[in-house]
N, C-alpha and C positions, 0 to 999 in steps of 0.2 A: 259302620257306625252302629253302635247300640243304645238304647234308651235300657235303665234300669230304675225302677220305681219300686220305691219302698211303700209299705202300707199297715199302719198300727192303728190300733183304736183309743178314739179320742178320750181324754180323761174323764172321766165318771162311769165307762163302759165297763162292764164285766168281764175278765178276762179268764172263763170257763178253759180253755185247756189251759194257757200258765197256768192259773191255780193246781189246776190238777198233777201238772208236770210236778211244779214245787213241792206240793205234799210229796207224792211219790218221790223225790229226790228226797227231800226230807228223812225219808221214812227208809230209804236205803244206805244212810249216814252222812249225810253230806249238810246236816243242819246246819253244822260250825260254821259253815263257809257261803250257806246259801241262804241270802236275805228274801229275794224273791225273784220270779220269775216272768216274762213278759212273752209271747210268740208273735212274732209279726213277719207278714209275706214279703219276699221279694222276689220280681217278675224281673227277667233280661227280656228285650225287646230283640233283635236282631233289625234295623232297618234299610232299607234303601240307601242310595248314595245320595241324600240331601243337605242342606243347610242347615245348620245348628238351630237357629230361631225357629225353621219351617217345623225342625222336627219335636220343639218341644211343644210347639202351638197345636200335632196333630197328637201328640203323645197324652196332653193333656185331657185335649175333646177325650182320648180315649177313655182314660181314667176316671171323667165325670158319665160318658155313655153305660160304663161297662164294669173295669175292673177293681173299681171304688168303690162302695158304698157310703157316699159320704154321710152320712145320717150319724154313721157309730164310728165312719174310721177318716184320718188323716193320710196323706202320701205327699211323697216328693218324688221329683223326676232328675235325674243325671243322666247327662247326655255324654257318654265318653266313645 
């Protein structure tokens, strides 16, 4: 079983490298086609052999303990 959580920053936040990716794409031709850019993380989990509910209920503690910062950023958890 894997846990995979995605992780973006919530709307009003600054997104210091997109921005910067965009320009540099920008700026290497690709304006026509590139309106903006956004970078956001995604972790795979690898877990134990547990129950689907167990595993989002510890996935989640994780993500508020540790690999969130919910202050600036948003996440979701898929359990596949």
């Amino acid at each position: 079983m894997k846990a995979v959580v995605k992780i973006w920053l919530k709307n009003g936040v600054l997104d210091s490298q997109g921005k910067a990716t965009y320009h540099t794409i920008r700026t290497m031709g690709y304006s026509d086609i590139v309106k903006d850019i956004k970078i956001d993380k995604l972790i795979n989990i690898e877990l134990n052999d547990i129950d689907k509910k167990t595993a989002i209920v510890k996935v989640d503690k994780m993500c508020q303990d540790m690999l969130v910062n919910t202050v600036i950023e948003d996440y979701s958890i898929d359990i596949v």
